[in-house]
C-alpha distance (Angstrom), angle and dihedral (degrees) to the residues before:
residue distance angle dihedral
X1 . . .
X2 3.69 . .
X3 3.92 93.3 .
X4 3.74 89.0 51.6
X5 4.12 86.8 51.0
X6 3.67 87.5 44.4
X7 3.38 96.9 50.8
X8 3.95 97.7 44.2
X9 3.81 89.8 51.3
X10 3.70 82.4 50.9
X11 3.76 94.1 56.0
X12 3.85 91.8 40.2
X13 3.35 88.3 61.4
X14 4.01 111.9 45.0
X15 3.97 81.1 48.9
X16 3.41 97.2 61.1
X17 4.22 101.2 41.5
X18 3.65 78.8 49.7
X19 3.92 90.7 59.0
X20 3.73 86.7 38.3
X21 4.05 109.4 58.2
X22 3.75 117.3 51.2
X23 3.57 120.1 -126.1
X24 3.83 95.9 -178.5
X25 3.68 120.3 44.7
X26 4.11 110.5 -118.7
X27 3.80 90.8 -144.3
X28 3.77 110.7 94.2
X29 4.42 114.5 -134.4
X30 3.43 128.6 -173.4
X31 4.04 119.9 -112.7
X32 3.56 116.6 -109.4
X33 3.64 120.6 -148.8
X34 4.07 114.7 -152.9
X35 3.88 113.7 -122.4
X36 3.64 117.5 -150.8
X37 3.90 107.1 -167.4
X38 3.82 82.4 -169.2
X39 3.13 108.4 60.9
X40 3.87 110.5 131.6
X41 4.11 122.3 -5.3
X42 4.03 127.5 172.9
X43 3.94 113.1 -117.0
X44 3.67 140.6 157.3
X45 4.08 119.1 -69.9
X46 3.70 110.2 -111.6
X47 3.98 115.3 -110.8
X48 3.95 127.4 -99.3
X49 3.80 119.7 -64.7
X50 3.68 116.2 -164.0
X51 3.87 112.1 -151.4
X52 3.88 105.7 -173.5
X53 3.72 114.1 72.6
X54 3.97 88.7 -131.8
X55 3.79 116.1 40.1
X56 3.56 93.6 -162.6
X57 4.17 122.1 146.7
X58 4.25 98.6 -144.8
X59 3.55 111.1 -168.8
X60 3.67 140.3 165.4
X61 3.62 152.2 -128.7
X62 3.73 125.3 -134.3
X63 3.57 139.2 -3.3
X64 4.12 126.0 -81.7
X65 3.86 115.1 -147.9
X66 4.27 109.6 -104.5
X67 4.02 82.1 -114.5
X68 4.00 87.1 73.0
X69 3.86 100.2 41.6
X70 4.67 105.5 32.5
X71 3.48 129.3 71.3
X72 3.95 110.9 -111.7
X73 4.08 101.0 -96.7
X74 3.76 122.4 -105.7
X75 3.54 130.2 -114.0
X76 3.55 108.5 -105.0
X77 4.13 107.4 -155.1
X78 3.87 99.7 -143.7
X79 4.05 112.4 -105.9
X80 4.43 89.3 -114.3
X81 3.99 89.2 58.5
X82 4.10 89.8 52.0
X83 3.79 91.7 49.6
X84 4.00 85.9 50.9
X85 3.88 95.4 55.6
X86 3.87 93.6 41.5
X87 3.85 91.1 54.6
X88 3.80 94.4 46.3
X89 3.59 89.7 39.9
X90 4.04 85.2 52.7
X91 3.59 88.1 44.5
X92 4.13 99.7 59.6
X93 3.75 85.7 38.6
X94 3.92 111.0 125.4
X95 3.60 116.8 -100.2
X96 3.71 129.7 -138.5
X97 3.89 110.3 -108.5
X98 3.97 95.9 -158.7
X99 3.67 127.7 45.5
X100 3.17 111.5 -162.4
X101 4.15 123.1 -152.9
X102 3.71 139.7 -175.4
């Protein structure tokens, strides 16, 4: 019974400081809209800036076999085999002697 007391009081009160402070003002304004005489204007493009310390074009001659250049590929165990070893490795798990129960 207290709770419920406590929690009406609780109510009672949020309700009225929410009728109390003012979120919106009463008076009414007008809107303003910005102006921004500058908005666009023609000029001249700026000049070239060069971002790498060496602007250099390196290219090469010829082709080098995939051997040379890729890592040797994986072995990829296929997704059934994975499911296999998880289930028997489930299986010879250790089980819990004593369940317990409330």
């Amino acid at each position: 019974m207290k709770t419920l007391f406590f929690a009406l009081c609780l109510l009672a009160a949020t309700g009225a400081f929410g009728q109390t402070t003012s979120v919106i003002p009463s008076q009414a304004y007008p809107i303003t809209i910005p102006d921004h005489p500058e908005h666009a204007s023609q000029h001249a493009m700026a000049g070239e800036q060069y971002i790498l310390e060496n602007s250099c074009n390196p290219s090469a001659h010829g082709e080098r076999p995939l051997w040379e250049v890729a890592p040797p590929p994986r072995v990829v165990t296929p997704l059934g085999d994975v499911a296999r070893d998880l289930r028997r490795q489930r299986a010879d798990a250790k089980k819990a002697r004593l369940v317990f129960e409330n």
